[in-house]
Each structure stands twice: as C-alpha cells, then as structure tokens.
Steps between C-alpha positions, in 0.01 A plus 500: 500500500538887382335589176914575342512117610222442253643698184419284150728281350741697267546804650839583494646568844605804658837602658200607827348131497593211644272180411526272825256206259543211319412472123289103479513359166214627314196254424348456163178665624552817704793772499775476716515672806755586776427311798668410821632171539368278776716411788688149474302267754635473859797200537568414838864580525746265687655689809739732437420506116560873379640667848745765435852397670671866444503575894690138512752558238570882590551344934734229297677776321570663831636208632729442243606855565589481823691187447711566252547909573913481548506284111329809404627752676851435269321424177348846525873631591558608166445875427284491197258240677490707764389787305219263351367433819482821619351585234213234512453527865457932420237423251313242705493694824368760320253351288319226793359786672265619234437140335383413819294800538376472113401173556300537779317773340465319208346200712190756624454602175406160407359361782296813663479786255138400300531556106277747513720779701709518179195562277435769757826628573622535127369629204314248262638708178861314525640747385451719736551235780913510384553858649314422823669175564804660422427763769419264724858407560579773717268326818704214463859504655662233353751380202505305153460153721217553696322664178520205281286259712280787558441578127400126450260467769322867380467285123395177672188746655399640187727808495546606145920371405564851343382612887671251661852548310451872530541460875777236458715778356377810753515333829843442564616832352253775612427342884555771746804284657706509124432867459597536872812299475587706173472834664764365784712385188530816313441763760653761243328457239057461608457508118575169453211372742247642279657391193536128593111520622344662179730271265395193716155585483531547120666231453219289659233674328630477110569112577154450594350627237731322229328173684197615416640544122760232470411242782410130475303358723631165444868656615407449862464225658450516870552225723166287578457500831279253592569519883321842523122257394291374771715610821400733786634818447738480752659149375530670120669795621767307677526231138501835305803609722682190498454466129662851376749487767637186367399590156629828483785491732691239244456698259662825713819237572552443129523880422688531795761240429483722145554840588828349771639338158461819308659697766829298575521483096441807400862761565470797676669705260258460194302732686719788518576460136153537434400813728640710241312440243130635544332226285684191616507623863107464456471175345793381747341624784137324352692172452639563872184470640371257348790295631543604797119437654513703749247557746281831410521597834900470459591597148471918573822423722665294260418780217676783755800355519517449141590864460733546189168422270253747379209568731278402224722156453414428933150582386451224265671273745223617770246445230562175349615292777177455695314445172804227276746295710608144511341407826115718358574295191534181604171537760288645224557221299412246804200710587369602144696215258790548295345646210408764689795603687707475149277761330384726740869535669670620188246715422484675828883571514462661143230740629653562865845598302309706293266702727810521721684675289199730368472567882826572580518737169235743643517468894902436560626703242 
C-alpha cells in the first residue's frame, strides 16, 4: 500500500486522488482507518458457473443473419433505413480499428507497464503532469475510442485523473495521423492544421487543470476488474482484452445507433440556413459534431466538404468532435460512471467552443 493509500480519515479528496480502500466501521477504542478489504473465501464453483457466452451469442447472431438475409434485405428497402445503416456501418468501420488498437494498449498498460514508470515518466507536481500528458498524444495514432480505455487503465496504475483526462482529450486530436489526414483535407488552407493542434492541445490542458480545481474523486468509478488478480501475465492480458472489447464496444454500438438516428432526422437544409450566420454556424457546426461521431481520423473530410461555413465554424467541428460525441459519451460513462461523463462532457464542449473560436479569431482571421 502507497503512503496516498494511507492519508487520515477526513481529508477531503482531491480531483488527483483516487482512494481504491474501504472505510471499516470504526471501533470504540482506536480511530478509523482505510483498509483493504479481504478477499471473499474461495467457493468451488459448479462447471460452467460465470463463463462468458459472448463468442456463442455473437456465432448465433451470424447465423440468424445468414438465414434470414432476403427478410432483411426488403425491410432495409426503404430509403431512410438505408441511410441509417450506412450510417452505422460508416461509424463502426471506422471506429473498430482504433478500439481494438486502444484496447490492446490499454491491456499492457495494466498488465506489463509497473506503477512505477508513471512516477518516473511524469511529473509528481500534477500540475505540471497535465501539459506533458497532454503532449504525449502526439506518439499515439489513434482516435476518441481507443483513448477512453486507455485513460482508465493510466488511473487504474496510479496516473494522476487530471493526467489521465488530459490525454483523453489530446490523443485523438493532435496524433500525427489526424493532423496528417487534415492537411490532405484542406490542402489550401495549412493554417488550419496548426490551429486545430494548438486549440486541441489547449483544450486538453485547461480541462485538466479544472479537475484538479473542480473534480470529485467519487465521480469516477472504474470498473473492478477482478480478472486482472492472481493470473499469469499472459492470461490477464487476454481477460483485460476480452473485458473492454465487450465492455467498450457496446457502448460504441449505442452511440452509433445514436449518431445514424440523428443523421436520418436531422434535414439537410437547416444547415445552409445556418452558414450565414457567423454565431449559429459555430454552435451548429459544435452541435454537428457532437452528433455526428465521427471518427477523428475522418471528420477533416467531412469538415471540407462542408464548405459554405466559416473556416473558424469547420474548426470547432475539428475541435469538438474527437473530444464530445454520442458514441465518446456514452463509453465515458461505461468506463468512468455516469456522473462523470454528465459533468465533464458539458463542460468540455463549453471550453472547446470557446478556445475554438478564440483560435480561429487570431490564426484564421
């Protein structure tokens, strides 16, 4: 146990600590005192008792596919549910990739990595640990889903949350592959590269440090993950896989199925309406994104051909999507809990509009 583990009774927490104990009732003769609580005693389990049957549902689910393809094939005949699928199939395709990769990554951070690289390899002042986690996105080529699991494994070794959430913002936004694919996208105007990286990176920076100021720690609540105790390392790297796969990836298919719905709802011409005016064609534009939840690796081509808004307007689009959208919504709040993922959204959308449009003011002008 770490000395923070030991902290007295009464101290208020910190949006930087995480308490992994257990308060026990206090006797009538000593002082309270965190302590860990011992592990339940060993049942012998009946066979089969706990096994996860996902493989043997998702083989079922293909079966039923197959079988029943032609039914389908004219249910889906219908214009609007075709647009739906497309839609969900776009943002899935896009998004496996990097879940996949993030949660592999995030798997040898918790399995191999030793908690004592990150007191090495950040700043103990966390303060000053925001800006270099927030740099730290740029090694990492992936988006918003692969992020999230990776975020929650850097708390579950001891990385300072205001660290961690820092680089949760960054990553998908300031990785050499977004920057690259946003170069490609707006060949005309190079300006925009280096405006969508410095408001990113700001963005991440001013969000860690209101966690340090405003944070709970009782707002996150990770996962326990008892399958990662008492296992080879090789056997807990494969159960941390599995888990946030599974995990994760239900949460990507709700904000999937989310951002389809939005798009088949939502008519093309409100957005024309809006390009013209400079304040709504930001917020609209904001709101888009957010809707939309579009790949970072995607979302500079999607902002090109959206060319009858403001520069500054595709900016905020570049800015806020990777950081606030349905499907990084609805896996923050299976990752981190609910009350997270209801306060710290909001609250980053507010800022990324904002440094956005102080960005765009002084480098797009």
């Amino acid at each position: 146990m770490t000395a923070p583990d030991r902290a007295p009774v009464g101290r208020a927490p910190t949006g930087d600590e995480i308490d992994w104990t257990i308060d026990v009732a206090p006797s009538t003769t000593a002082p309270a005192r965190p302590t860990i609580e011992p592990a339940a005693p060993h049942r012998r389990r009946r066979p089969g008792a706990g096994r996860d049957h996902s493989v043997e549902v998702l083989a079922v689910l293909m079966i039923l596919l197959v079988l029943f393809r032609e039914p389908l094939g004219n249910a889906i005949a219908d214009p609007r549910l075709q647009t739906w699928t497309t839609v969900f199939v776009s943002v899935m395709v896009q998004a496996v990739p990097f879940l996949v990769f993030g949660v592999v990554l995030s798997a040898v951070i918790a399995v191999f990595v030793p908690r004592s690289f990150w007191a090495k390899a950040l700043p103990r002042h966390p303060a000053l640990a925001v800006p270099v986690a927030s740099c730290a996105g740029v090694v990492l080529p992936g988006c918003e889903c692969g992020s999230v699991p990776i975020a929650g494994s850097l708390i579950r070794r001891g990385v300072t949350p205001a660290a961690a959430l820092a680089f949760l913002l960054a990553a998908p936004a300031i990785n050499p592959i977004v920057l690259a694919a946003t170069a490609v996208a707006f060949p005309n105007n190079p300006e925009l590269v280096a405006a969508r990286a410095g408001a990113s990176l700001v963005v991440a920076m001013v969000m860690g440090w209101l966690w340090l100021r405003l944070g709970r720690t009782e707002w996150i609540k990770l996962p326990y993950r008892p399958d990662l105790d008492d296992q080879s390392k090789g056997r807990a790297f494969w159960a941390a896989v599995r888990h946030d796969v599974v995990h994760a990836g239900g949460f990507l298919v709700l904000g999937a199925m989310a951002a389809a719905s939005i798009n088949v709802l939502v008519p093309e011409r409100w957005l024309q309406s809006l390009a013209d005016q400079p304040v709504l064609s930001v917020l609209a534009l904001a709101v888009l994104a957010v809707l939309l939840s579009i790949c970072s690796e995607a979302d500079a081509f999607v902002a090109a051909s959206l060319s009858q808004f403001s520069l500054t307007a595709r900016l905020t689009f570049l800015v806020v999507g990777p950081m606030v959208d349905l499907k990084l919504i609805s896996m923050q709040a299976g990752v981190f809990g609910r009350r997270f993922a209801f306060r710290f959204a909001p609250t980053t959308f507010v800022v990324a509009v904002g440094v956005s449009v102080g960005v765009g003011a002084v480098v797009l002008s």
